[in-house]
C-alpha positions, 0 to 999 in steps of 0.5 A: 464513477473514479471519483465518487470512489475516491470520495468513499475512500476518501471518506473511510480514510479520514475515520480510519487512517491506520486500516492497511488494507483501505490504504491498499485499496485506494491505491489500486483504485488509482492504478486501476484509473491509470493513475500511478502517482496518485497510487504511489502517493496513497501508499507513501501516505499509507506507509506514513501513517500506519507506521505512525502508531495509528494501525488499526487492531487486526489491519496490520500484520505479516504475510502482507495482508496488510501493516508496513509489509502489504502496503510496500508489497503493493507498492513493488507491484505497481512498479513492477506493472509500470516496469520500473524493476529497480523500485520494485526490488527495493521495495521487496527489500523493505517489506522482507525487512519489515517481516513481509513475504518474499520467503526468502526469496528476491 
């Protein structure tokens, strides 16, 4: 079943490497499955190529829905989860920098 997931993302990603969201969602597949690197090495890629001027029209964007802020707000999240609390702060860091949630607030 976490494989033909990963295909169908897999799949999705390849047509549309700029969508945030799919990139979120992948991730928290491979959390899900215990799979915490894969997750950090999906949202790293995310970053990457969303970063990359390839964002699809409406998947970016503030209040970390998605963009550069949604993938490292997901990112401190499963830091946070694996209690590795000093990556989950810097990463709350760079999404308040990239204009992200956290309302001020750390």
């Amino acid at each position: 079943e976490v494989e033909q997931a990963r295909r169908v993302y897999s799949d999705g990603l390849r047509s549309c490497r700029g969508h945030a969201p799919l990139w979120q969602a992948a991730a928290r597949l491979e959390k899900e499955a215990g799979e915490a690197d894969r997750a950090r090495r999906m949202l790293r890629a995310g970053l990457r190529d969303c970063s990359a001027g390839e964002r699809v029209e409406g998947a970016g964007g503030g209040g970390g829905g998605g963009g550069d802020d949604g993938l490292l707000l997901s990112w401190a999240a499963l830091e946070l989860g694996e209690g590795r609390l000093a990556q989950a702060q810097q990463l709350l860091e760079r999404a308040r920098a990239a204009g992200g949630g956290g309302g001020g607030r750390t």
